[in-house]
C-alpha positions as protocol buffer text, in pm:
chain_id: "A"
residue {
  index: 1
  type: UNK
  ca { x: -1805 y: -1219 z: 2320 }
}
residue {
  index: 2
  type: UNK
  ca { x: -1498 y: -1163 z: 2449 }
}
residue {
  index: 3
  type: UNK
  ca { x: -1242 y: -922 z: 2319 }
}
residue {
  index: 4
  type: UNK
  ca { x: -958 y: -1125 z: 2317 }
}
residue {
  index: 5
  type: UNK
  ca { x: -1144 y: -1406 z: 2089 }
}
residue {
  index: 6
  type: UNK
  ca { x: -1050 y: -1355 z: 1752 }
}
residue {
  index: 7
  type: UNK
  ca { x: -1341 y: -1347 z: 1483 }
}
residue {
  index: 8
  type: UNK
  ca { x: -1295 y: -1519 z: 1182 }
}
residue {
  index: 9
  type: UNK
  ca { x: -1365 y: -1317 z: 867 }
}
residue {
  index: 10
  type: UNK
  ca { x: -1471 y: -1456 z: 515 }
}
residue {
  index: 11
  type: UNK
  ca { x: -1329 y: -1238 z: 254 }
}
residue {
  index: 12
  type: UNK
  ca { x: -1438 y: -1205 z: -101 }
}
residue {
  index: 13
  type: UNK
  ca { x: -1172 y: -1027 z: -379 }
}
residue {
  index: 14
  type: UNK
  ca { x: -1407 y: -958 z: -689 }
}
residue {
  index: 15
  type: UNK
  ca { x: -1163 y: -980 z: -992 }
}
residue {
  index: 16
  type: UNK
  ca { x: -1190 y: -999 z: -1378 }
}
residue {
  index: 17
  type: UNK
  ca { x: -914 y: -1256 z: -1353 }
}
residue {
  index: 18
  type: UNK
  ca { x: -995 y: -1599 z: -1400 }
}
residue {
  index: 19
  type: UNK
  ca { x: -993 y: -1826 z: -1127 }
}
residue {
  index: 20
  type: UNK
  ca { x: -1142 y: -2198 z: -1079 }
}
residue {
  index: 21
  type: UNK
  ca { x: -959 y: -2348 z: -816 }
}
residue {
  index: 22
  type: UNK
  ca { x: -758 y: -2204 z: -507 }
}
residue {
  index: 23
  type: UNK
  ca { x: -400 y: -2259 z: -651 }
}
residue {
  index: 24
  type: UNK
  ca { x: -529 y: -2020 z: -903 }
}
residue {
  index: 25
  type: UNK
  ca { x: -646 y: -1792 z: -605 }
}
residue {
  index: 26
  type: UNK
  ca { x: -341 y: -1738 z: -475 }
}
residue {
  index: 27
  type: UNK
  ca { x: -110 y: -1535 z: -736 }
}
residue {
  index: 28
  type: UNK
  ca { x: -419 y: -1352 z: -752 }
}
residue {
  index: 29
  type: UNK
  ca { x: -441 y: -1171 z: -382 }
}
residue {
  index: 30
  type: UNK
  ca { x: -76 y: -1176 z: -436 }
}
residue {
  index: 31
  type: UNK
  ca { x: -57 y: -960 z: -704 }
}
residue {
  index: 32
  type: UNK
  ca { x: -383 y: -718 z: -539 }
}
residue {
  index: 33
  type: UNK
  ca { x: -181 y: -702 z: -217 }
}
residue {
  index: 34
  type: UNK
  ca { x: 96 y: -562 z: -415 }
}
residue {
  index: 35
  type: UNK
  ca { x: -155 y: -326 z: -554 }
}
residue {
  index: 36
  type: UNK
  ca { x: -271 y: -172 z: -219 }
}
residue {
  index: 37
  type: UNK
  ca { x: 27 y: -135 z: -103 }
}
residue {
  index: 38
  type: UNK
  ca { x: 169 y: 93 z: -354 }
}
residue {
  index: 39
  type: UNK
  ca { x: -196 y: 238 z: -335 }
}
residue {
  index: 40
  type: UNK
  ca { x: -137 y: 322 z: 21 }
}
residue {
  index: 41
  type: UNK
  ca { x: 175 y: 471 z: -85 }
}
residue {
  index: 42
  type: UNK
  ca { x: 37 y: 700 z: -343 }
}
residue {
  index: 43
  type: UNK
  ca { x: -252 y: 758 z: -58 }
}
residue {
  index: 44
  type: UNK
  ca { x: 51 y: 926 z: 191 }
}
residue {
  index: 45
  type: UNK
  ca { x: 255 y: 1097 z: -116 }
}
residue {
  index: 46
  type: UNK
  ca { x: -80 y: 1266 z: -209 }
}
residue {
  index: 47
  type: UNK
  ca { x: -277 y: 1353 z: 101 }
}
residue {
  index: 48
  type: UNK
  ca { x: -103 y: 1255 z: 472 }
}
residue {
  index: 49
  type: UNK
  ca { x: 268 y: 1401 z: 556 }
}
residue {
  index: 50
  type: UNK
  ca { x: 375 y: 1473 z: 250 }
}
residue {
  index: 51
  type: UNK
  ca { x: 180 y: 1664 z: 18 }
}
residue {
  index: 52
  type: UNK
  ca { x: 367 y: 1568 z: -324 }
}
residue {
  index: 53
  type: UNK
  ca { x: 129 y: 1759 z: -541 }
}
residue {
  index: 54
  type: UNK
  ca { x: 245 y: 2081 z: -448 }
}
residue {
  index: 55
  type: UNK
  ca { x: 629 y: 2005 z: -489 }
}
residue {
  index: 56
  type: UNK
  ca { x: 681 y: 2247 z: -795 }
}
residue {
  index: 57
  type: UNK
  ca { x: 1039 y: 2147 z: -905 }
}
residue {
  index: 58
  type: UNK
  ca { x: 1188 y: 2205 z: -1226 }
}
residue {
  index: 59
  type: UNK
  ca { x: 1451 y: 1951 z: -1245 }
}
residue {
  index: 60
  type: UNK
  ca { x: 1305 y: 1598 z: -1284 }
}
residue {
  index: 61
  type: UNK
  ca { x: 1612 y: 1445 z: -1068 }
}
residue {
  index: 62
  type: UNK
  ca { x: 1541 y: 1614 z: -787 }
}
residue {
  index: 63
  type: UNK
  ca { x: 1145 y: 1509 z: -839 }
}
residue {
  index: 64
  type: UNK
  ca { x: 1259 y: 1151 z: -856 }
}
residue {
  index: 65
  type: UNK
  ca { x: 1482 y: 1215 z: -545 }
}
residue {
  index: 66
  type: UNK
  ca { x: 1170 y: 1363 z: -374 }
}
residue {
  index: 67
  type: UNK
  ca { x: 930 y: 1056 z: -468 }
}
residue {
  index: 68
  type: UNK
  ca { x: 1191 y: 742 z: -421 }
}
residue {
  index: 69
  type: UNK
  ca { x: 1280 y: 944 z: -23 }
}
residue {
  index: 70
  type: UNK
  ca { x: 904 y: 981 z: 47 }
}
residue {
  index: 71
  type: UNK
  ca { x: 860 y: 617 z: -78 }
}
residue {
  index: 72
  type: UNK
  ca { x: 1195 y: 503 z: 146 }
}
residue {
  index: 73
  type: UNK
  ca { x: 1031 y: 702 z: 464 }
}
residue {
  index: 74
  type: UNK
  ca { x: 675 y: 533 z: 394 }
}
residue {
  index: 75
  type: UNK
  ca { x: 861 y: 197 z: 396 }
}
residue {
  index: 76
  type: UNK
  ca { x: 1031 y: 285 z: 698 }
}
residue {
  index: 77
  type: UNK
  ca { x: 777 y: 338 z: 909 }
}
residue {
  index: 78
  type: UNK
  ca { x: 576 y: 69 z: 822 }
}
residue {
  index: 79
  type: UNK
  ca { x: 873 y: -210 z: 887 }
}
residue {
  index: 80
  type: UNK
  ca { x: 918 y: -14 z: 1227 }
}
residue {
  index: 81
  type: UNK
  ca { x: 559 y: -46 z: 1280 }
}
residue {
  index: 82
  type: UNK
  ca { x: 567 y: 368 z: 1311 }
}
residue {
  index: 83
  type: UNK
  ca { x: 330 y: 597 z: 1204 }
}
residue {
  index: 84
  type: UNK
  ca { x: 285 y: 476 z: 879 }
}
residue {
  index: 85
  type: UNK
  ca { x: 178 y: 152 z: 958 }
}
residue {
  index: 86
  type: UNK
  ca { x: -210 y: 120 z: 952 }
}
């Protein structure tokens, strides 16, 4: 095959939600897409770049400050298609 042939791919989302046709589908990966991306977020605040959990900080603001700027630089480099962007 060659490599510039795209492949289709037949995904499956296993969900409690209830779904019969796809109208109801589609909210559905909507709202799980939503999901992993703020999973991916918690993914770089914990482990890659910046390693959140050992911010010791004593003044909630600045904690806040710290997790909305990681969030902002997260977002940045994923609409730049930069580092973050896998």
């Amino acid at each position: 095959m060659s490599p510039f042939v795209p492949v289709a791919l037949h995904w499956r989302l296993l969900t409690t939600h209830c779904v019969a046709v796809f109208a109801d589908a589609r909210p559905i990966v909507s709202f799980y897409r939503r999901r992993w991306t703020i999973e991916q977020l918690f993914r770089v605040m914990k482990t890659q770049s910046f390693d959140i959990k050992a911010a010791t900080m004593e003044d909630v603001t600045a904690f806040e400050n710290l997790v909305a700027a990681v969030g902002c630089c997260r977002w940045c480099t994923n609409a730049t298609g930069g580092p973050g962007d896998h």
